[in-house]
C-alpha beads as a LAMMPS data file, in Angstrom:
LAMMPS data file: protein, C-alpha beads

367 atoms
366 bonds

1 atom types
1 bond types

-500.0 500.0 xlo xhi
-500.0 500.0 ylo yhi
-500.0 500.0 zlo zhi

Masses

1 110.0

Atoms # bond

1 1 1 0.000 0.000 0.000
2 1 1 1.186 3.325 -0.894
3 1 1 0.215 7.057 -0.148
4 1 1 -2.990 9.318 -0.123
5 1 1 -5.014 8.403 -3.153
6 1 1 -8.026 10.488 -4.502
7 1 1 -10.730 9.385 -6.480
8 1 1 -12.537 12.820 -7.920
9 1 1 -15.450 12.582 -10.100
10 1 1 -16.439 15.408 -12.367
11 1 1 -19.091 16.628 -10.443
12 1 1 -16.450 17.556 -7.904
13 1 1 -17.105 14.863 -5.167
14 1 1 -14.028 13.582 -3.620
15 1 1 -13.181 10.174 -2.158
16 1 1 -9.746 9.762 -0.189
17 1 1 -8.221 6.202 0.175
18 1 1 -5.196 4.514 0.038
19 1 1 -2.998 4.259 -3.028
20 1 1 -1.678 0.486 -4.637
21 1 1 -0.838 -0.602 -7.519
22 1 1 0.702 2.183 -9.838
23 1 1 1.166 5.802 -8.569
24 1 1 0.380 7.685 -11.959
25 1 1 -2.041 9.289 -12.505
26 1 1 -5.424 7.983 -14.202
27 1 1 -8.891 9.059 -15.804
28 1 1 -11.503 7.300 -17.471
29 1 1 -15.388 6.823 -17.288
30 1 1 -15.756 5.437 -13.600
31 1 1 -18.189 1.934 -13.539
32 1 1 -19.603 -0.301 -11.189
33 1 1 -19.521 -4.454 -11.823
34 1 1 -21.581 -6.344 -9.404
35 1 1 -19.888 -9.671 -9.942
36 1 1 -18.886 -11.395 -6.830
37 1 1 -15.954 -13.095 -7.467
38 1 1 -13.773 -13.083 -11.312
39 1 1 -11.596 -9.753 -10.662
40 1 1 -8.928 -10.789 -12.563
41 1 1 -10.564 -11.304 -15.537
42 1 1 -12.576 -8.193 -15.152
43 1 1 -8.976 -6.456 -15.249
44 1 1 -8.083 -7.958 -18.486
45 1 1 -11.384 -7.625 -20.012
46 1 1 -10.812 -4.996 -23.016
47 1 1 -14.646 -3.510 -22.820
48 1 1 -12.970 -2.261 -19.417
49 1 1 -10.694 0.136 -21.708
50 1 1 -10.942 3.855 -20.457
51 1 1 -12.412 2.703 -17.503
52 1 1 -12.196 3.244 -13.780
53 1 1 -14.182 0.186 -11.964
54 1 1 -15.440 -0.308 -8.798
55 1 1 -16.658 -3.851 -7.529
56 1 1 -19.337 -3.581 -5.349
57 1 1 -17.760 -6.683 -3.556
58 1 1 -16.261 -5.269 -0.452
59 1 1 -12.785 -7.733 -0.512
60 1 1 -10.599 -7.749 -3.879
61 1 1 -7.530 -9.332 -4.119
62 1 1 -8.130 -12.738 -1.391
63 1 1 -6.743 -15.382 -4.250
64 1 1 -4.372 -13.310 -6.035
65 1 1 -3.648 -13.284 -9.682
66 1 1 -2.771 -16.389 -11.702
67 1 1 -1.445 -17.146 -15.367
68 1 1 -5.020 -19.032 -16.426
69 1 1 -7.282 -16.442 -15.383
70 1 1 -7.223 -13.908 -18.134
71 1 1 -9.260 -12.904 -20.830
72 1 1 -6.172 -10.821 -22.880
73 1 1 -2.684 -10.193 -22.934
74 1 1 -2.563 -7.534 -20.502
75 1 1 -5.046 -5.417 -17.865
76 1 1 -7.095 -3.486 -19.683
77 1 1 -8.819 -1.109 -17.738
78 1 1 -7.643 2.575 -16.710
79 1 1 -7.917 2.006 -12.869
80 1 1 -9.165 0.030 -9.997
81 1 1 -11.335 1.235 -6.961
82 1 1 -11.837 -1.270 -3.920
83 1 1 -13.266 -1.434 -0.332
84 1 1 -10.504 -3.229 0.363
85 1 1 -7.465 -5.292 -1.162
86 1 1 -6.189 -8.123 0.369
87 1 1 -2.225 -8.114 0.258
88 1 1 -2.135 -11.787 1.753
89 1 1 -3.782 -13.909 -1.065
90 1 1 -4.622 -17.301 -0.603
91 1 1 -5.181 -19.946 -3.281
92 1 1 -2.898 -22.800 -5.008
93 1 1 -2.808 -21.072 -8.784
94 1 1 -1.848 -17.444 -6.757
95 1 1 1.326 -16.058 -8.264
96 1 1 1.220 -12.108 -7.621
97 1 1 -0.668 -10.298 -5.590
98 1 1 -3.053 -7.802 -7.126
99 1 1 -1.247 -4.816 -5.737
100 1 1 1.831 -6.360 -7.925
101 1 1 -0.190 -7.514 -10.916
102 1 1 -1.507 -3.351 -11.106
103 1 1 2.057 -2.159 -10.658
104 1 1 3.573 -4.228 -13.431
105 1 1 1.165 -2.758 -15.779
106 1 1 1.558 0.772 -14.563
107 1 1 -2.581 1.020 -13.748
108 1 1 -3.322 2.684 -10.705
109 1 1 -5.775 1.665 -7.715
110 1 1 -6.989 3.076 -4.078
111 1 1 -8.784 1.156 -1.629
112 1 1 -10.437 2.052 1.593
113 1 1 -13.616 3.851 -0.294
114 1 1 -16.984 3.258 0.371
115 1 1 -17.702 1.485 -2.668
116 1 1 -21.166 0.558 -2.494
117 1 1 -22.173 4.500 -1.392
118 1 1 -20.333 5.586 -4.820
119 1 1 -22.523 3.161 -6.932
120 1 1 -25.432 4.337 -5.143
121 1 1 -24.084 7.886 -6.702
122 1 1 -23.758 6.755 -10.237
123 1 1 -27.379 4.639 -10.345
124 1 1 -28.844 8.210 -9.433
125 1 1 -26.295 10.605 -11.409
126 1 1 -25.551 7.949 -14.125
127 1 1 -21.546 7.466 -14.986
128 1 1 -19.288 10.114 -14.765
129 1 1 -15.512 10.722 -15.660
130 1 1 -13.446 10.341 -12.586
131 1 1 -9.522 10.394 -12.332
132 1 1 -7.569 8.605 -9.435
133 1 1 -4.871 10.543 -8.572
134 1 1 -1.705 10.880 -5.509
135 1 1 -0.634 14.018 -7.219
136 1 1 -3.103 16.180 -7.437
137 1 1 -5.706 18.068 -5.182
138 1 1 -9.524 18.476 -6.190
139 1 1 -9.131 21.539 -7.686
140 1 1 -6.026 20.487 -10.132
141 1 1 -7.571 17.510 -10.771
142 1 1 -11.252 18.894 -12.173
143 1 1 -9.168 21.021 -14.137
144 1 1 -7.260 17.532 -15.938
145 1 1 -10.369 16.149 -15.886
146 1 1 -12.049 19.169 -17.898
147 1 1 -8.746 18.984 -20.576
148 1 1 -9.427 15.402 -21.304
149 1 1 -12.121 13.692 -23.660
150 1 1 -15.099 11.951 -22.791
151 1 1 -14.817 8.420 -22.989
152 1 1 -17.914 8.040 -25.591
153 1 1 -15.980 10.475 -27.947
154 1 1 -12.522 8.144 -27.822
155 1 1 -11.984 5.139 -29.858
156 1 1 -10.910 2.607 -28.243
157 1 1 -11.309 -0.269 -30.386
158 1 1 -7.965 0.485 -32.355
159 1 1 -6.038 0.187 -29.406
160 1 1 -7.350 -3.344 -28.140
161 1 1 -7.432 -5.033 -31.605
162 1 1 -5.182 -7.620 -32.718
163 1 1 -2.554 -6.054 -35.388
164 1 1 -2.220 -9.082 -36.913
165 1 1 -4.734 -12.519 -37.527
166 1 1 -3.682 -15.466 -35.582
167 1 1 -5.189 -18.831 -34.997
168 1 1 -6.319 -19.561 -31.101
169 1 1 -3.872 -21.708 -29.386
170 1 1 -5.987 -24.702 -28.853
171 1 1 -7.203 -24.787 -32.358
172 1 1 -7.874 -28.654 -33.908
173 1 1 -5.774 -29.711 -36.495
174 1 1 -8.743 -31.114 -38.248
175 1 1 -8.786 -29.490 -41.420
176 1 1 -12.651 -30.460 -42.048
177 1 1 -13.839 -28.267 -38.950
178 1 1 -15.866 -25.095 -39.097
179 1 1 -13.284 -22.038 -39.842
180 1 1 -14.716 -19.243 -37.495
181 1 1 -13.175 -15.911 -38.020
182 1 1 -13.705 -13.371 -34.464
183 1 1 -13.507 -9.859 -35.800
184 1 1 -11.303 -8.412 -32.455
185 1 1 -13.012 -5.700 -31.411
186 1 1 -11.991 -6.069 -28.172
187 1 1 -12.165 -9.679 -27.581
188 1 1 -11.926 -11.960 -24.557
189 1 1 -10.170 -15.278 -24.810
190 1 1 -13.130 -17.169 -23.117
191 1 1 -14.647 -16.883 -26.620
192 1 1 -11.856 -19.134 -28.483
193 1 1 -11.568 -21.109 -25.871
194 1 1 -15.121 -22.253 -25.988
195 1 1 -14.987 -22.556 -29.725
196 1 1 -12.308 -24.852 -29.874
197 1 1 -13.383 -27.002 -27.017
198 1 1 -16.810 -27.653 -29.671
199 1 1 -13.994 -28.579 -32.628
200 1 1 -14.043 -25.605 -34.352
201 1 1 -11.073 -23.790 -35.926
202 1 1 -10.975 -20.465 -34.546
203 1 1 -8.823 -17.152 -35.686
204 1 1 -9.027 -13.685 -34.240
205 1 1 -8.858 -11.011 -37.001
206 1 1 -8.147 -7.211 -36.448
207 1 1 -11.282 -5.213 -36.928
208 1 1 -10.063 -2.704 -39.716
209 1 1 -9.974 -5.882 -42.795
210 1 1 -11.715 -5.369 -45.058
211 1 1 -14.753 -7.364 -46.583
212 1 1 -12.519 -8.352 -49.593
213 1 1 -9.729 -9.565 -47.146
214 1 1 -12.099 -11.245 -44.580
215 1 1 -13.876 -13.177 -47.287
216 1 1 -10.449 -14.497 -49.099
217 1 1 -9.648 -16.424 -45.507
218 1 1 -13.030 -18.364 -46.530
219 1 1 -14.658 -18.482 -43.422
220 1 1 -17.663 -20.374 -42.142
221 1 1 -18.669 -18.340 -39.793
222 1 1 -18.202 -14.650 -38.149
223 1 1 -18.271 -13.295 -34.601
224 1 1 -18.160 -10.312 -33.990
225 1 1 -16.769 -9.916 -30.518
226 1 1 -17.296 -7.611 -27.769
227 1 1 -15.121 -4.391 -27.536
228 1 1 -15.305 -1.300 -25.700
229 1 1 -16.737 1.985 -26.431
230 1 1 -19.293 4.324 -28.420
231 1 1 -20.785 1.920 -31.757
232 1 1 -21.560 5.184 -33.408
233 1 1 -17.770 5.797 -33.929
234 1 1 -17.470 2.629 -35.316
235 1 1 -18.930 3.445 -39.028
236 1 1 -16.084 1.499 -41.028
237 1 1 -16.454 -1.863 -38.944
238 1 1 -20.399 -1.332 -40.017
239 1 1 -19.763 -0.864 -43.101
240 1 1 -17.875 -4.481 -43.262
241 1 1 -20.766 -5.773 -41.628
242 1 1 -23.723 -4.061 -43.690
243 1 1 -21.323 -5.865 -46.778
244 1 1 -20.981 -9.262 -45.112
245 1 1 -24.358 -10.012 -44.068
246 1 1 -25.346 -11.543 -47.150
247 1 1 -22.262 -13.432 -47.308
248 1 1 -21.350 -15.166 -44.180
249 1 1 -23.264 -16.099 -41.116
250 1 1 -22.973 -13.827 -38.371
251 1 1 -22.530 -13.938 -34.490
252 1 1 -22.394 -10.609 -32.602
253 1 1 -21.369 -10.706 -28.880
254 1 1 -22.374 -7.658 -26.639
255 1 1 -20.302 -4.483 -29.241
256 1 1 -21.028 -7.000 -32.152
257 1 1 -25.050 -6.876 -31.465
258 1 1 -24.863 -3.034 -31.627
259 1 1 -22.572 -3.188 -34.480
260 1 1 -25.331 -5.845 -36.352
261 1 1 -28.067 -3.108 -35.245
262 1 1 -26.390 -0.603 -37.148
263 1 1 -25.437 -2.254 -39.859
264 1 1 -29.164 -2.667 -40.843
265 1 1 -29.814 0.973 -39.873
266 1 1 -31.435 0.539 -36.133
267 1 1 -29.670 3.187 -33.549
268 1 1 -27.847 2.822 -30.505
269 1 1 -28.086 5.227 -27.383
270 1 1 -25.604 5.502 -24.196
271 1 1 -27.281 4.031 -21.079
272 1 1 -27.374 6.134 -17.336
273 1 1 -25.045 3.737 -15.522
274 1 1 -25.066 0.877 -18.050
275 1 1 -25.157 -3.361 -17.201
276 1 1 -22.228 -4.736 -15.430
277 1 1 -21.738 -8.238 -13.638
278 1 1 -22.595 -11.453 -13.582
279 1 1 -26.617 -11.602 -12.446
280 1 1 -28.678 -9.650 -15.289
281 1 1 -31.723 -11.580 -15.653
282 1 1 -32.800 -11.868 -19.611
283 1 1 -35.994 -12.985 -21.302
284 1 1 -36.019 -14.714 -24.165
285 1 1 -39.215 -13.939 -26.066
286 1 1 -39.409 -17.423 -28.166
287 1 1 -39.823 -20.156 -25.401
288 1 1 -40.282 -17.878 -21.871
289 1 1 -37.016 -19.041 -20.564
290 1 1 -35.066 -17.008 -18.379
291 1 1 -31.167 -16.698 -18.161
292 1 1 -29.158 -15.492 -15.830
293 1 1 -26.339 -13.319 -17.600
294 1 1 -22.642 -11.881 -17.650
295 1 1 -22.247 -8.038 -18.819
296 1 1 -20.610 -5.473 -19.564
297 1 1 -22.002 -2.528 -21.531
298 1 1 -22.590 0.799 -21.354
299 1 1 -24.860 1.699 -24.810
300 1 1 -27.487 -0.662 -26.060
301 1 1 -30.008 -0.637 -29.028
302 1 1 -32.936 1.427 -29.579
303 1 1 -35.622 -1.123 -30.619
304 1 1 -37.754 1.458 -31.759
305 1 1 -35.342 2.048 -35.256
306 1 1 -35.105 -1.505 -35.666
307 1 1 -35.727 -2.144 -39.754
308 1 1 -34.153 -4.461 -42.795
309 1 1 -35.272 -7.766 -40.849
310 1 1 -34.044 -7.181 -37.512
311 1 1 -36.285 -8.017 -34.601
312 1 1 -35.110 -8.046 -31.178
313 1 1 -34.842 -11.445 -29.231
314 1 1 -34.198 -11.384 -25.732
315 1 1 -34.884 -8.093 -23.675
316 1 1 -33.400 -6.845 -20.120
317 1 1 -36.295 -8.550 -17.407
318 1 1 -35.291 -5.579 -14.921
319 1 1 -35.405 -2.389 -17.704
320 1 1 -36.992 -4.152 -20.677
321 1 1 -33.531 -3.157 -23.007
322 1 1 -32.666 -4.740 -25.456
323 1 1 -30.517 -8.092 -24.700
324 1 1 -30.625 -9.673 -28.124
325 1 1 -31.440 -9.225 -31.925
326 1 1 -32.176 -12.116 -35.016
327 1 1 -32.440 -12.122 -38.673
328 1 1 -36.009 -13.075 -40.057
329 1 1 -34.115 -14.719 -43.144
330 1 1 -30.320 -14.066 -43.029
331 1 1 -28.163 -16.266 -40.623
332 1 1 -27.257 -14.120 -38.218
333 1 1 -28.020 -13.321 -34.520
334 1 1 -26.605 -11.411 -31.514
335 1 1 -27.107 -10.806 -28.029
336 1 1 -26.174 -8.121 -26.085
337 1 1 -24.684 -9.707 -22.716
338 1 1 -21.478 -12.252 -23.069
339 1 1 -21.753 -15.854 -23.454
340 1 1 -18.557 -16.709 -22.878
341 1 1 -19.338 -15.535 -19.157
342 1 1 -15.926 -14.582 -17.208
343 1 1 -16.952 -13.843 -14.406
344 1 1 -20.353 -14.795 -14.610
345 1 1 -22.388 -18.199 -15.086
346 1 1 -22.550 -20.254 -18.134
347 1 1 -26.349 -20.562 -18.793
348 1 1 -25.437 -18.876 -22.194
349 1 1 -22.454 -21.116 -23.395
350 1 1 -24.986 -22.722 -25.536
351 1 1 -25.384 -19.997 -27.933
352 1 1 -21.981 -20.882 -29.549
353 1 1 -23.239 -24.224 -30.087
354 1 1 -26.994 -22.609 -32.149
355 1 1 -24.056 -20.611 -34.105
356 1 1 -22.182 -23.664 -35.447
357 1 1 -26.338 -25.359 -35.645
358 1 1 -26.974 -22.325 -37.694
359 1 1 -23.676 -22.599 -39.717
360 1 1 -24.428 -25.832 -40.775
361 1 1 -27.629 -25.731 -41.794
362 1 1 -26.537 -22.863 -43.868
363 1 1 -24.420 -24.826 -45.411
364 1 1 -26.645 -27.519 -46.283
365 1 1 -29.250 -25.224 -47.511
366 1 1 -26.519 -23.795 -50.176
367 1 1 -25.049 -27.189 -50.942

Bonds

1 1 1 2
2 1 2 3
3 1 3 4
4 1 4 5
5 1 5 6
6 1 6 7
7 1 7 8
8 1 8 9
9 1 9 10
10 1 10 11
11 1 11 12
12 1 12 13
13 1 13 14
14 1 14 15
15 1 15 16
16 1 16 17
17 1 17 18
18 1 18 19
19 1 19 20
20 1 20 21
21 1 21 22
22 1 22 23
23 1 23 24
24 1 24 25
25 1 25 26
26 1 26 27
27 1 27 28
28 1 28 29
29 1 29 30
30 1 30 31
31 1 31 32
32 1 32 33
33 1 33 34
34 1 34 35
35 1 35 36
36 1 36 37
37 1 37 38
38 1 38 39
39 1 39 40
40 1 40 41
41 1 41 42
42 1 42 43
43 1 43 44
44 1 44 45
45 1 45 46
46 1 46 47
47 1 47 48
48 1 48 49
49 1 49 50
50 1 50 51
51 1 51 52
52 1 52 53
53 1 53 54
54 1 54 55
55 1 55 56
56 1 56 57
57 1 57 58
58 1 58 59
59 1 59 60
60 1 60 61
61 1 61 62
62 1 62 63
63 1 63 64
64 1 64 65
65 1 65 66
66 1 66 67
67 1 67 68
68 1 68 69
69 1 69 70
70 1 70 71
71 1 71 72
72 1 72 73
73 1 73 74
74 1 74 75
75 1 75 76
76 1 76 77
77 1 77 78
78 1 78 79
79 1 79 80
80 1 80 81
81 1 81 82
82 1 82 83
83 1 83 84
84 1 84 85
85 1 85 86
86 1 86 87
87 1 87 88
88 1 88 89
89 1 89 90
90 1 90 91
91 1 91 92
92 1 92 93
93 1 93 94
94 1 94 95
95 1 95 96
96 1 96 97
97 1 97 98
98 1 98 99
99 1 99 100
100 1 100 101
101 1 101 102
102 1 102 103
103 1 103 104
104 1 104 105
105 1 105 106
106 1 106 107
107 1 107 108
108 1 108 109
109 1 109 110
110 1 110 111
111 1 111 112
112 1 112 113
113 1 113 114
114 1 114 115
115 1 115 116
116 1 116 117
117 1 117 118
118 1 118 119
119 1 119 120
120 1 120 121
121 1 121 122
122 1 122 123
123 1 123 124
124 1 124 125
125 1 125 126
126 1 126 127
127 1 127 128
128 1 128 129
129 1 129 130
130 1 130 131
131 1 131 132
132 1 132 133
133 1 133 134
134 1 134 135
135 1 135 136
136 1 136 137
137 1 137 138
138 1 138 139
139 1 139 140
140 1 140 141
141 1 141 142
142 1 142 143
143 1 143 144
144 1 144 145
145 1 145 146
146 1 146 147
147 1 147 148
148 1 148 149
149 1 149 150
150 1 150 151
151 1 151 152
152 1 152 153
153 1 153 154
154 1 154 155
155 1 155 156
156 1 156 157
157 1 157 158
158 1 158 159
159 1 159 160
160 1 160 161
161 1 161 162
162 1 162 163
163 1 163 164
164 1 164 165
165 1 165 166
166 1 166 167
167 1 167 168
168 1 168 169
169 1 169 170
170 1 170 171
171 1 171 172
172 1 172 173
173 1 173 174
174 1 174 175
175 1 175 176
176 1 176 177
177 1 177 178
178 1 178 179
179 1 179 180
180 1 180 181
181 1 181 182
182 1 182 183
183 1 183 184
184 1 184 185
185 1 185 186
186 1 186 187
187 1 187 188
188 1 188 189
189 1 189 190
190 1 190 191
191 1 191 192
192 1 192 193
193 1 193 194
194 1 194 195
195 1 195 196
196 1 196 197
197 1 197 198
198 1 198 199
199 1 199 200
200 1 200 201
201 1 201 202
202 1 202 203
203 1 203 204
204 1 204 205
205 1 205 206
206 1 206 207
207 1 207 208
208 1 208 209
209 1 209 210
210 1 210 211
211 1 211 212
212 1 212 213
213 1 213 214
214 1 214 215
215 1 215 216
216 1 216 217
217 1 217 218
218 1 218 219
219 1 219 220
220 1 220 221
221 1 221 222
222 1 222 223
223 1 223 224
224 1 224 225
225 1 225 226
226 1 226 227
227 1 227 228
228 1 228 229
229 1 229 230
230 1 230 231
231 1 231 232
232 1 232 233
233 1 233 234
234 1 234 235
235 1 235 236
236 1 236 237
237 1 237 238
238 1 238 239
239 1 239 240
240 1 240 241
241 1 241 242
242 1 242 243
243 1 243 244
244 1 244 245
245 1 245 246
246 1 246 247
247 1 247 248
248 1 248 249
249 1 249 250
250 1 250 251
251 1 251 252
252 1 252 253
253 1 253 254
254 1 254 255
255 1 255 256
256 1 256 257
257 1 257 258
258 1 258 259
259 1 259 260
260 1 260 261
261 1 261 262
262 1 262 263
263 1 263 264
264 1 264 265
265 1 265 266
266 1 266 267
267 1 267 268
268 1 268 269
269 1 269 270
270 1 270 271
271 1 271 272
272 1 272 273
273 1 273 274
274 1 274 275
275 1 275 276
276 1 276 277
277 1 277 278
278 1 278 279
279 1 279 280
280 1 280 281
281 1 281 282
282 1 282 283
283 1 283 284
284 1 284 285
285 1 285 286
286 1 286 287
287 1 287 288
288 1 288 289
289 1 289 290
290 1 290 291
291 1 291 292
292 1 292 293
293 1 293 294
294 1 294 295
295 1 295 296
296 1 296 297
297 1 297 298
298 1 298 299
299 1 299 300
300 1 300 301
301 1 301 302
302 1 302 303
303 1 303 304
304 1 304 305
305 1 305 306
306 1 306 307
307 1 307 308
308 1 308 309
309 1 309 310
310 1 310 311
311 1 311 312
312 1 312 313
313 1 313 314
314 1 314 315
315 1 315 316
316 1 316 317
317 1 317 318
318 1 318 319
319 1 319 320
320 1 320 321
321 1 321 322
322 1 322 323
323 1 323 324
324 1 324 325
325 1 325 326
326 1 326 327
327 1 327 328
328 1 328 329
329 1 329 330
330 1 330 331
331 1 331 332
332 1 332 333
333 1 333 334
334 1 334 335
335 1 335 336
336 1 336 337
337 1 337 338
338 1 338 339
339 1 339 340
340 1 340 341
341 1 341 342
342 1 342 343
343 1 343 344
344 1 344 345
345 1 345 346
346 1 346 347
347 1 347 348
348 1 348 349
349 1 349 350
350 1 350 351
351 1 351 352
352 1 352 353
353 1 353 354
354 1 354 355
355 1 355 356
356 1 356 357
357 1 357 358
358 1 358 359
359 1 359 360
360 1 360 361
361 1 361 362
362 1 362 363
363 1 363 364
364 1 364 365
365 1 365 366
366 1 366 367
């Protein structure tokens, strides 16, 4: 633990605690996640990029850090806010403590904050910018946080993509599997690994190919993966999907279901504090059935603009948002929370499996 650590949100209101992890300075859009237990792969999550999040789970840090337990190459998000961090882990994967997984990525973190009081804050203000900072006093620090963008007006895609395609680690060697491309908009690895545990082969492709260059890898199937951010800025990645979706079948994930919805013309608005954790509770409007769901997002689809074939398929039970979109004739669906869970349960792993049902039966139909 190091020195006096502020957190000061743009309206002004200041939070002292104690600084870990980095000492540098930090801003970003400041979240809650309601997840229980799954920090570390909330810190390597890239929809966390430009982000400041608070758990609402008073202990953080009790089993560590480990080499299995991440969802990308590095932590992701802009800063960490905790009730409390435990600096004497225990659990048999622990290699590093969180304070010394933060430092080694330079990402700064206070604890000793009321946590749950701030979230209480942002349900009734909505999300704010916020910058932690051992630097600065309140006054300095409005005036950095006045200087610096909003985090809907960044893009933040182009600096959590993949530079280069590469095949998942796991892959099959079978060269008669399903090829499934992930367009990385900010993808987790939960997603490959689940698609090569059903005997797919699965690559990761940076989002800015283009349609020409996607299509010559001759893939069965495309996901488009979560990410974090505004959709609106995202008009070339639309554009590859608005020339796609008569081409290849289609998958979106969370980003990817806004990125669909826009792609066939339907709008997209920023939400007050957004979904975050792992107990949303989403309706699915064909059978009745109720699933208990992992997010993470922070803009969501107006269902009222929804045109071209697009009809929404699951919807929020506690707001009534929208949680999930289908094509009336073209392969392709998406849903709005994450699948691939991490943290969160797996209720919805079986949607990967309807993809490859849907793939296939594509296939057949065009045979």
């Amino acid at each position: 633990m190091k020195n006096k650590t502020l957190l000061v949100l743009e309206d002004g209101t200041t939070y002292e605690g104690t600084g870990f992890g980095s000492n540098r300075d930090s801003i970003g859009e400041v979240v809650f996640n309601t997840s229980m237990t799954g920090y570390q792969e909330i810190l390597t999550d890239p929809s966390y990029a430009g982000q400041i999040v608070i758990p609402t789970y008073p202990l953080i840090g009790n089993y560590g850090v480990n080499e299995e337990d991440v969802e990308s190459s590095r932590i992701q998000l802009s800063g960490l806010v905790v009730r409390e961090c435990c600096n004497q882990p225990s659990h048999y994967r622990c290699t590093a403590t969180l304070d010394e997984y933060l430092s080694s990525y330079e990402v700064p973190a206070v604890a000793g904050l009321d946590t749950r009081a701030i979230t209480r804050k942002l349900r009734s203000s909505g999300v704010m910018m916020g910058i932690i900072t051992s630097s600065l006093n309140t006054d300095q620090a409005l005036e950095k946080l006045k200087s610096s963008p909003r985090y809907e007006e960044q893009d933040f895609i182009s600096r959590v993509s993949t530079l280069q395609p590469y095949s998942w680690q796991g892959n099959h060697t079978n060269e008669e599997a399903l090829r499934i491309l992930v367009l990385d908009c900010g993808m987790k690895y939960s997603i490959l690994r689940i698609m090569s545990a059903l005997g797919t082969n699965v690559s990761v492709i940076p989002h800015s190919l283009s349609p020409r260059q996607i299509l010559s890898l001759k893939p069965d199937g495309l996901i488009l993966s979560p990410g974090p951010g505004n959709p609106e800025l995202q008009t070339s990645i639309v554009d590859t999907v608005r020339e796609l979706a008569d081409k290849v079948p289609m998958m979106g994930i969370c980003l990817g279901n806004q990125l669909i919805a826009r792609a066939f013309g339907a709008k997209t608005y920023k939400m007050k504090f957004g979904h975050r954790g792992g107990n949303q509770p989403v309706l699915e409007l064909e059978n009745g059935h109720v699933h208990i769901t992992a997010q993470n997002h922070g803009f969501a689809v107006d269902p009222d603009t929804l045109k071209d074939g697009l009809e929404v398929s699951f919807i929020n039970v506690n707001d009534g948002t929208v949680e999930g979109l289908k094509h009336k004739t073209l392969p392709i669906f998406s849903i709005q929370y994450h699948s691939e869970a991490s943290p969160g349960p797996l209720d919805s792993t079986y949607l990967f499996k309807k993809f490859i049902s849907i793939i296939q039966k594509n296939e057949r139909q065009n045979a």
